[in-house]
C-alpha positions as a Markdown table, in Angstrom:
| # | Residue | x | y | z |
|---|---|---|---|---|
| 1 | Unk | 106.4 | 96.4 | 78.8 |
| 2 | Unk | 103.9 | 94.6 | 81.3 |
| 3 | Unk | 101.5 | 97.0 | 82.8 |
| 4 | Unk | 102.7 | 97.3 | 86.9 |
| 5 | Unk | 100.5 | 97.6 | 90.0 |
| 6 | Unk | 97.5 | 99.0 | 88.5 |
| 7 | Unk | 100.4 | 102.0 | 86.7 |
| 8 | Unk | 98.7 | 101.6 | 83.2 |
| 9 | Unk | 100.5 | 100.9 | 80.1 |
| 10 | Unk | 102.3 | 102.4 | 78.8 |
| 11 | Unk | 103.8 | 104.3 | 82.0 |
| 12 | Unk | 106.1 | 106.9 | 82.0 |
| 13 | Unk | 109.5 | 106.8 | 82.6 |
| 14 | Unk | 111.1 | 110.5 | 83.9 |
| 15 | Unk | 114.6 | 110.7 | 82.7 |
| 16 | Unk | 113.6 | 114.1 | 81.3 |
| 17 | Unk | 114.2 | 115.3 | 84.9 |
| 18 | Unk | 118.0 | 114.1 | 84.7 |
| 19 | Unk | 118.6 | 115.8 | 81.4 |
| 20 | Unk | 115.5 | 119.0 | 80.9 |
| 21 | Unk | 114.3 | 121.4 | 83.6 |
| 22 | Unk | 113.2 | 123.8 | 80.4 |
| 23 | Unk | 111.6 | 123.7 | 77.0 |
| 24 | Unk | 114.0 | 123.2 | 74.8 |
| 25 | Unk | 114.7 | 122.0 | 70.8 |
| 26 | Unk | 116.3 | 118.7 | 70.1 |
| 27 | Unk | 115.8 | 115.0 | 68.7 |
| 28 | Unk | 117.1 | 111.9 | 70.9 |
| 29 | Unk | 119.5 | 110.1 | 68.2 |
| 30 | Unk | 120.6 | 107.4 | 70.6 |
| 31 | Unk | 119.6 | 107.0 | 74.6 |
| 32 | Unk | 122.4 | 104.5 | 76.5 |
| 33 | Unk | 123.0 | 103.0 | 80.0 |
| 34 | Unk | 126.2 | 101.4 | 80.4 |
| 35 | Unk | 127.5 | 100.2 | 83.6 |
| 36 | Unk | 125.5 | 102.8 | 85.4 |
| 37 | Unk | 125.8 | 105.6 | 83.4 |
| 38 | Unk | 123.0 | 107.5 | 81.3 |
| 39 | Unk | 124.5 | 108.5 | 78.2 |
| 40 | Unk | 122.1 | 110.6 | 75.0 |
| 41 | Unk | 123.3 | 112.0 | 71.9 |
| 42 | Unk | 121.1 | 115.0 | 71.0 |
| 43 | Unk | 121.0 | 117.1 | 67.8 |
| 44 | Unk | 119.1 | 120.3 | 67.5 |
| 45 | Unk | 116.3 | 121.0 | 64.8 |
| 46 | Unk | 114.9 | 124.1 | 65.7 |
| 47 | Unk | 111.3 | 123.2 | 66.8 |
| 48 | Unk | 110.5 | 124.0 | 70.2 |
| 49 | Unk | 108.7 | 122.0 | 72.4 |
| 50 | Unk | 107.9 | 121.3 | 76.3 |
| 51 | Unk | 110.6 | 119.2 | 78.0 |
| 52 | Unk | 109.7 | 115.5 | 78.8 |
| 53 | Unk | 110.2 | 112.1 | 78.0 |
| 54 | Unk | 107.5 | 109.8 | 77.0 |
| 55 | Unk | 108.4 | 105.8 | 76.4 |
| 56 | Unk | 105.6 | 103.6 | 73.9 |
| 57 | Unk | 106.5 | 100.3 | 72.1 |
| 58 | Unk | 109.4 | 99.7 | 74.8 |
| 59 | Unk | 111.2 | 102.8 | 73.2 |
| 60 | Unk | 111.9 | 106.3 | 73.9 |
| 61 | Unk | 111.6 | 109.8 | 72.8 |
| 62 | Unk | 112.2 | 113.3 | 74.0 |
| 63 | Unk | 109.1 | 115.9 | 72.6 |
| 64 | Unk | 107.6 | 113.3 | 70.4 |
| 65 | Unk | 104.4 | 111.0 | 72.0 |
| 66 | Unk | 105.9 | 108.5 | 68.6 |
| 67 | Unk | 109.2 | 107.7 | 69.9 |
| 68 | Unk | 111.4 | 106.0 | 67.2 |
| 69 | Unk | 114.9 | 105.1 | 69.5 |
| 70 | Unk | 114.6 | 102.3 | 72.0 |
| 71 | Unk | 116.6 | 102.6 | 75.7 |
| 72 | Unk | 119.5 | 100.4 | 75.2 |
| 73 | Unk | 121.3 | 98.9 | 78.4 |
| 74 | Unk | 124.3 | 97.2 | 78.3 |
| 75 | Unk | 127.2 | 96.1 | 80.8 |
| 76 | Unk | 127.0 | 95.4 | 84.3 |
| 77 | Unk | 124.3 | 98.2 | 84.7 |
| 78 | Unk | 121.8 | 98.8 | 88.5 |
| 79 | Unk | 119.5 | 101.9 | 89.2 |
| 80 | Unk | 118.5 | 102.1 | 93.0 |
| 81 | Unk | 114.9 | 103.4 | 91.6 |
| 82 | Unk | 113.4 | 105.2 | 88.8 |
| 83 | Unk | 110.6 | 107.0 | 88.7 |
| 84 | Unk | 107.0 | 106.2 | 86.2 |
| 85 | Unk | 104.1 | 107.9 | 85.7 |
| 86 | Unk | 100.4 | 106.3 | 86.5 |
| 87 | Unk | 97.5 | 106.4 | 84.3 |
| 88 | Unk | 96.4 | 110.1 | 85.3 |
| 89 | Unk | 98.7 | 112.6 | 87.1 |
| 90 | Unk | 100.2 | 110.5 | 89.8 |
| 91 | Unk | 104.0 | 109.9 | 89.8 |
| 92 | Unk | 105.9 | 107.4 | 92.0 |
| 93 | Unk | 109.3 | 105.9 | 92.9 |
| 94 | Unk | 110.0 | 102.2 | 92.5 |
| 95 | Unk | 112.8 | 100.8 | 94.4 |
| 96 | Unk | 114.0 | 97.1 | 95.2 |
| 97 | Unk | 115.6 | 96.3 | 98.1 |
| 98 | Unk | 118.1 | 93.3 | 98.4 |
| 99 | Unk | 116.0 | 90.7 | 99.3 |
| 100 | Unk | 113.7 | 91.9 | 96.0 |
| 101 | Unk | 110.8 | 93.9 | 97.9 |
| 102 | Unk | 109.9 | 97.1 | 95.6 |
| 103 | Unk | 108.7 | 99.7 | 97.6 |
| 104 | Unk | 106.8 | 102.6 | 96.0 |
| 105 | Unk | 106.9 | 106.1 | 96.8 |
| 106 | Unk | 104.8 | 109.4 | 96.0 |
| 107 | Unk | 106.9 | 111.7 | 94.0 |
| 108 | Unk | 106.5 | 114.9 | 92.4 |
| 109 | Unk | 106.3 | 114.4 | 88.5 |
| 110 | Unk | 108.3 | 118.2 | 87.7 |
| 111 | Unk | 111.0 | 117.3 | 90.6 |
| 112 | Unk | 110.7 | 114.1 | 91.9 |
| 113 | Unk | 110.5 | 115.4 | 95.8 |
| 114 | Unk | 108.6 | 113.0 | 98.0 |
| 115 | Unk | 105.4 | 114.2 | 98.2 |
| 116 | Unk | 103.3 | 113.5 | 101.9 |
| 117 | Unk | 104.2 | 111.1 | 103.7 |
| 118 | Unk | 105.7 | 107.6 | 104.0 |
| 119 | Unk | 103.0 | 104.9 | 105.1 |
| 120 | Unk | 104.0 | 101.6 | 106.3 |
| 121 | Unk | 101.7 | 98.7 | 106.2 |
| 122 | Unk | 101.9 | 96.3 | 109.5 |
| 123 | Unk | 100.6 | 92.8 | 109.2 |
| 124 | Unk | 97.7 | 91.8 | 106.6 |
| 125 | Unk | 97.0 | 95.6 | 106.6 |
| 126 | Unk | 96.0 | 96.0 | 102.6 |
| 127 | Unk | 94.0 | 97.7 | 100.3 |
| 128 | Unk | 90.7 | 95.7 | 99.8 |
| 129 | Unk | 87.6 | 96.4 | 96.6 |
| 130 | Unk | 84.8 | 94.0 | 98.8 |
| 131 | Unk | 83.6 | 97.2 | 100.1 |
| 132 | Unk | 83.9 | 100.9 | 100.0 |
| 133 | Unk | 82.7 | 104.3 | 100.9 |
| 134 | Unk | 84.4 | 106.3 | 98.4 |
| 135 | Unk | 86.5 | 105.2 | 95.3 |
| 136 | Unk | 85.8 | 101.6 | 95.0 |
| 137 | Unk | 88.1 | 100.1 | 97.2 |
| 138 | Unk | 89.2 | 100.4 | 101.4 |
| 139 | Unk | 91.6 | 100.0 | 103.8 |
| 140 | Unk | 91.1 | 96.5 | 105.4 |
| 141 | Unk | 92.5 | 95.7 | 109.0 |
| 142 | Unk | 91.7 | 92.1 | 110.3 |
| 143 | Unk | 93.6 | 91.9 | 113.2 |
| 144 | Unk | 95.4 | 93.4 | 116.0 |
| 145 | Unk | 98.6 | 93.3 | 114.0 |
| 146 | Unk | 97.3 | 94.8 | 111.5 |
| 147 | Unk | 97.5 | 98.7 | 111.2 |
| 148 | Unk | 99.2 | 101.6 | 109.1 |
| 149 | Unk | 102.2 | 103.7 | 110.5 |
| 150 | Unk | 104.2 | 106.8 | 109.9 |
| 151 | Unk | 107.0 | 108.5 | 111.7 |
| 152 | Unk | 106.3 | 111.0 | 114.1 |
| 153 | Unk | 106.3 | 114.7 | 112.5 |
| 154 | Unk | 105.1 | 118.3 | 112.7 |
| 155 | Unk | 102.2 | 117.5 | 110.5 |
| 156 | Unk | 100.4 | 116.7 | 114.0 |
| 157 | Unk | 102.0 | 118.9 | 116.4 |
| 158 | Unk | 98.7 | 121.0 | 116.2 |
| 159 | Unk | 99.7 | 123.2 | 119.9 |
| 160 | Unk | 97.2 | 125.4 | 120.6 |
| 161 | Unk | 95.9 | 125.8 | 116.7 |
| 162 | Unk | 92.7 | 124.4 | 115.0 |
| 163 | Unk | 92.7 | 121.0 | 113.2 |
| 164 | Unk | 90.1 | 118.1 | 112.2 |
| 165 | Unk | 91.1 | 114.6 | 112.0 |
| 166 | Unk | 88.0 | 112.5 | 109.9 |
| 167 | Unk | 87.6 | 109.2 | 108.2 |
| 168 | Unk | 84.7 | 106.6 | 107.3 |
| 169 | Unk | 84.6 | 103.2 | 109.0 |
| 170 | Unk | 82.7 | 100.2 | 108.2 |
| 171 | Unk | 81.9 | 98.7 | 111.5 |
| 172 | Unk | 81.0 | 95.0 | 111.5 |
| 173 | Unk | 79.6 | 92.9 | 114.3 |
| 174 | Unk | 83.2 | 91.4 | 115.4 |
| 175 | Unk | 84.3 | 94.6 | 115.7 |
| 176 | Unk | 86.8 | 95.9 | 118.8 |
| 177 | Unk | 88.1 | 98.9 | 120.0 |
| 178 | Unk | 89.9 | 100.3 | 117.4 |
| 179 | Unk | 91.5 | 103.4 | 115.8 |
| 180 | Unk | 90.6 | 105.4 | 112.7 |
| 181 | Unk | 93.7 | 107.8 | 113.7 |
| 182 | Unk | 95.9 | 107.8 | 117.1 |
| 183 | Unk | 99.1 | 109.3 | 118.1 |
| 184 | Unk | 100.5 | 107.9 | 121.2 |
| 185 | Unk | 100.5 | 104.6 | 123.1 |
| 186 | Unk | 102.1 | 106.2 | 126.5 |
| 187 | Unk | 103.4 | 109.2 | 125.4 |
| 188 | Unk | 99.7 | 110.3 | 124.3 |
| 189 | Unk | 98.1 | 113.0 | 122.2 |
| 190 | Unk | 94.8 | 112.0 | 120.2 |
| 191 | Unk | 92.7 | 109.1 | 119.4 |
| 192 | Unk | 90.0 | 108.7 | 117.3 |
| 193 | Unk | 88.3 | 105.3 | 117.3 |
| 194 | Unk | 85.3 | 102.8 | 117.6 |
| 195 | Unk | 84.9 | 100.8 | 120.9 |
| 196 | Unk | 82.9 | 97.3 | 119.9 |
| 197 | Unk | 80.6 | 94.8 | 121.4 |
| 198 | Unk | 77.1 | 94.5 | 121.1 |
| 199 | Unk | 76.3 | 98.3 | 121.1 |
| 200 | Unk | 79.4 | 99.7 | 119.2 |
| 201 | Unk | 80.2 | 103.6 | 119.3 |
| 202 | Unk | 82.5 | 106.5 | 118.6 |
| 203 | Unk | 85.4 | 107.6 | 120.4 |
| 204 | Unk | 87.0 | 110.6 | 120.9 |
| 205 | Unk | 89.9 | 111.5 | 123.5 |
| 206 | Unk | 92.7 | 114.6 | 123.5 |
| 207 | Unk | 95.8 | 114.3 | 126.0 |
| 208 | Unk | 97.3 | 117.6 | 127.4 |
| 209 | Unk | 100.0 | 116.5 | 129.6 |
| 210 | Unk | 100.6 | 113.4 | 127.3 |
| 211 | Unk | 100.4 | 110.9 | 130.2 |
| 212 | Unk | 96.5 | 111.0 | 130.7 |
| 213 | Unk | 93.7 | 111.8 | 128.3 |
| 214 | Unk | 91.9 | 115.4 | 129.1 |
| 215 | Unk | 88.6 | 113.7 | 127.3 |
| 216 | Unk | 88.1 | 110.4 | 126.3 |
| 217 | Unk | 84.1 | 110.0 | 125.7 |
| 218 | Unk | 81.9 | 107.3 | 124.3 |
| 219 | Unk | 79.5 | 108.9 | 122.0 |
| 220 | Unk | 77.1 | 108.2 | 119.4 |
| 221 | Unk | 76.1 | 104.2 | 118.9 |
| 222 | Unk | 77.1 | 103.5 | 115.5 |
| 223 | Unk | 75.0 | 100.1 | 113.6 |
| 224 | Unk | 77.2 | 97.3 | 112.0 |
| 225 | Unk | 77.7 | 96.6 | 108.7 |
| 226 | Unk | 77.2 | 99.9 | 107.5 |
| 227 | Unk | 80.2 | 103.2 | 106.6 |
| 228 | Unk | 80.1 | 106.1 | 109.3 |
| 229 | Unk | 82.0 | 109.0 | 109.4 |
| 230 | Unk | 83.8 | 110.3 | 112.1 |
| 231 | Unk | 85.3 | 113.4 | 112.7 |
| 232 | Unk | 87.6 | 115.3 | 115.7 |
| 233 | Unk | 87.9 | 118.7 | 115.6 |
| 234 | Unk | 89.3 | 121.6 | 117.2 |
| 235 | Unk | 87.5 | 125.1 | 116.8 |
| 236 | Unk | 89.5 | 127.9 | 119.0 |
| 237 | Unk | 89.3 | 126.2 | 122.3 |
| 238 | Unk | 85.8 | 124.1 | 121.7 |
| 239 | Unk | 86.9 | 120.2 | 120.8 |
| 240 | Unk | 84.1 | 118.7 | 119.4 |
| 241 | Unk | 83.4 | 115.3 | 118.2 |
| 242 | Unk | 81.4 | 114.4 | 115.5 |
| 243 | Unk | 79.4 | 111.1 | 114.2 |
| 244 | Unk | 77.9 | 111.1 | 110.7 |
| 245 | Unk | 78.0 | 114.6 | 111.3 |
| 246 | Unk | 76.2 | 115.1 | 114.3 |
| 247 | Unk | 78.3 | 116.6 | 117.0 |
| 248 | Unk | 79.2 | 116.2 | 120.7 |
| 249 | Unk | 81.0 | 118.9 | 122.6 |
| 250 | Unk | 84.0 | 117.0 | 124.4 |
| 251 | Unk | 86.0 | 119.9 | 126.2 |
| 252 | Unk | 86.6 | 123.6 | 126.3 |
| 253 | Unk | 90.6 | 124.5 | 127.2 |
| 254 | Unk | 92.7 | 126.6 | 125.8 |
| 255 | Unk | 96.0 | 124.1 | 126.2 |
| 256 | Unk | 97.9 | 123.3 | 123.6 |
| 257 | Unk | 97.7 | 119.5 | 122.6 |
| 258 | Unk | 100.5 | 117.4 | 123.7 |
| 259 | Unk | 103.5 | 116.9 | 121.1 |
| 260 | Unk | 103.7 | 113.4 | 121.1 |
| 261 | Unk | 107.0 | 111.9 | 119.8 |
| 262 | Unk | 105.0 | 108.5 | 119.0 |
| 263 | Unk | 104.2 | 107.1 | 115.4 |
| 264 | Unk | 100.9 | 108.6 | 113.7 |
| 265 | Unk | 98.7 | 105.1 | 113.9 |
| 266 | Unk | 95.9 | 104.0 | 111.4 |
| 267 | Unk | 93.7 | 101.4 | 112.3 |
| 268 | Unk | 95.1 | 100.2 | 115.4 |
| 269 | Unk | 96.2 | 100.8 | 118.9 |
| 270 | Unk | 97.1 | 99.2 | 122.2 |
| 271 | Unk | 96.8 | 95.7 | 120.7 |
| 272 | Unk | 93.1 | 96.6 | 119.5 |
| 273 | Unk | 92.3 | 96.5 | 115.6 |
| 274 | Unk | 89.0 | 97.3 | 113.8 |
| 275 | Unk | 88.5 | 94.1 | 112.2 |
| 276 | Unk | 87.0 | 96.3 | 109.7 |
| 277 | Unk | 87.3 | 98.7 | 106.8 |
| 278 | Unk | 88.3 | 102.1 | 106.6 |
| 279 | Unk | 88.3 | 105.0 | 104.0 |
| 280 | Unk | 88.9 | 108.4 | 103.1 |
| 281 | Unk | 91.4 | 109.5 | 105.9 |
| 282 | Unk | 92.4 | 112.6 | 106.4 |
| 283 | Unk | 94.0 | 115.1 | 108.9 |
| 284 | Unk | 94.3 | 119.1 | 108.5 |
| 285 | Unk | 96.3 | 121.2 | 110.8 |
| 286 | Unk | 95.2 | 124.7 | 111.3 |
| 287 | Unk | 92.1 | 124.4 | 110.1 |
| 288 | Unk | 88.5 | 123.3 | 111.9 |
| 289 | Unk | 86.5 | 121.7 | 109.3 |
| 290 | Unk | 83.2 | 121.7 | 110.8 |
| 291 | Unk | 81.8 | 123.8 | 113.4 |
| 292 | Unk | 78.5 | 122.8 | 113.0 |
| 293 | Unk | 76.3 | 119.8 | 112.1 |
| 294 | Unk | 77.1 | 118.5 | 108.6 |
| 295 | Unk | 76.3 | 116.0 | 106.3 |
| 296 | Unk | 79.3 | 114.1 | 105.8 |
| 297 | Unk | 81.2 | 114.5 | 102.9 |
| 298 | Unk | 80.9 | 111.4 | 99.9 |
| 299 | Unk | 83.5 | 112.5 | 97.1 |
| 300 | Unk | 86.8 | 111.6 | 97.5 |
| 301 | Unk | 88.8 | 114.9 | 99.6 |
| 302 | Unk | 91.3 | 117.4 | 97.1 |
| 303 | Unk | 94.6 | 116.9 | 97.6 |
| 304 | Unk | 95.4 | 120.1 | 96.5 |
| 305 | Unk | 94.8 | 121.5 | 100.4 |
| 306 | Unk | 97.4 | 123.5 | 102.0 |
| 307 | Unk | 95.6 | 122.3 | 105.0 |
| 308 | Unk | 95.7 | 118.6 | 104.8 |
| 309 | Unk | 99.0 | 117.0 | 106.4 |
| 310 | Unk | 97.7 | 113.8 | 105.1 |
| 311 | Unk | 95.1 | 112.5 | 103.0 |
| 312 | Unk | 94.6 | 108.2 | 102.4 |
| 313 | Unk | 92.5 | 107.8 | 99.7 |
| 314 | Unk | 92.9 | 104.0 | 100.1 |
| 315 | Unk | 92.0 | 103.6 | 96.4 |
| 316 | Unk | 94.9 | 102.0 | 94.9 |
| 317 | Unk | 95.2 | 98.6 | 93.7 |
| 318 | Unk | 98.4 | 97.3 | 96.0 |
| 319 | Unk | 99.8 | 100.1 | 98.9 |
| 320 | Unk | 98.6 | 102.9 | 100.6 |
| 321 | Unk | 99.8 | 105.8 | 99.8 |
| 322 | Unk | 99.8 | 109.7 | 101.4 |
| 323 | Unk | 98.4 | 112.0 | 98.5 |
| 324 | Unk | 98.7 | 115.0 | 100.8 |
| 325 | Unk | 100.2 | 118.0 | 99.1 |
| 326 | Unk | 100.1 | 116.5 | 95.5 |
């Protein structure tokens, strides 16, 4: 079987979830699909061992990694998606639409829940190795067109609680204002961005009433052609923006940020792209990450954080993909 998107080969193929939730004994004599339906014979031996499937050679086997049976499909026979295993510990959901786009989804490899969030990629928005902070590849946003989007969600309603919003951008000299992360176009709650020109900067701006912004400030200058990181965060009622770790006190208020019901936006806003790269993303609810000066952070962020309501590694070979809650 050809090696897919960067998956690795062989990849895994999950129909242990359909047919094991516990260890159990048994050898797979035959494994059939016909005209939709999944089909195994089974046969006890008394061994025990841990449920899953694992596919090598094009064929596959229940508790052996030396499968001897291959999958045989026959009739008039469509799955909507299955589910494969990456090189590693990652597990995703393939599915093709009718026009033939396959769409890939973070799922959980014990239950195959989504797991974080469902990115979009707008225009020439895509994944890009000709420079990185973290991981060997970026995010890469051209133009004005070009951003990342997810539905609105509770993940950032922050209210009145603590939260950090941080990512590393490579600025470059035809740089604009654009966003590392923004919720709101009207209907307004956070931004943080780079403004361009010849003297580019950070910028950092909170919206209480979600019509105007409480603090929008132009911090920091911030030299092209080189990462920075940038980080928003919200300590009890002290917002603070940091760049490369050095911090400037925005605003001190004790009202809860506004609830916007706008798309979370990455790399873009108001017509206004980066034209540049970005990396390691990541926003936390109920936690402030830094209350003082820092240096920023240079390994790639855990997403084993109960804190983290998204996390964009921007590391893999094709799509961007939340690995929040993983």
């Amino acid at each position: 079987m050809e090696p897919m998107w960067g998956l690795g080969a062989p990849f895994v193929i999950l129909l242990a979830l359909l047919f094991f939730q516990s260890n159990s004994a048994a050898n797979a004599d035959s494994l059939t699909v016909t005209g939709g339906t999944i089909s195994m014979d089974v046969s006890t031996n008394g061994a025990s061992f841990p449920s899953g499937i694992w596919a090598s050679n094009g064929k596959v086997g229940i508790g052996t990694t030396t499968p001897a049976y291959t999958l045989t499909v026959v009739g008039n026979t469509r799955t909507d998606s299955v589910i494969v295993k990456a090189s590693g510990d990652s597990c995703y959901q393939l599915a093709v639409d009718a026009e033939g786009v396959i769409t890939r989804t973070h799922v959980s490899c014990t239950n195959g829940t989504i797991i974080g969030h469902t990115v979009t990629a707008n225009g020439n928005a895509a994944i890009n190795t000709v420079t990185s902070k973290i991981g060997g590849a970026s995010g890469y946003f051209p133009d004005s067109s070009d951003y990342l989007s997810m539905p609105d969600g509770s993940d950032w309603d922050f209210g009145t609680g603590n939260f950090t919003i941080e990512g590393w951008v490579y600025v470059t000299s035809s740089s604009t204002n654009g966003t590392i992360a923004s919720q709101g176009q009207s209907d307004l709650s956070f931004n943080v961005s780079t403004y361009g020109g010849s003297n580019p900067g950070a910028y950092f701006a909170v919206s209480f009433d979600g019509t105007t912004w409480a603090y929008a400030n132009y911090t920091t200058s911030l030299s092209t052609n080189q990462w920075h990181h940038l980080a928003l965060v919200r300590n009890g009622n002290q917002f603070t923006g940091y760049a490369d770790g050095v911090g400037t006190n925005l605003i001190n208020s004790a009202s809860a940020v506004h609830n916007s019901a706008a798309s979370l936006i990455i790399g873009a806003q108001n017509g206004a792209s980066l034209y540049d790269y970005l990396d390691e993303v990541r926003i936390s609810k109920g936690i402030a990450r830094y209350t003082s000066n820092f240096t920023p952070p240079t390994n790639p962020f855990s997403c084993q954080d109960a804190n983290a309501t998204l996390l964009l590694h921007m590391d893999s070979s094709t799509v961007f993909t939340d690995s929040s809650g993983c």
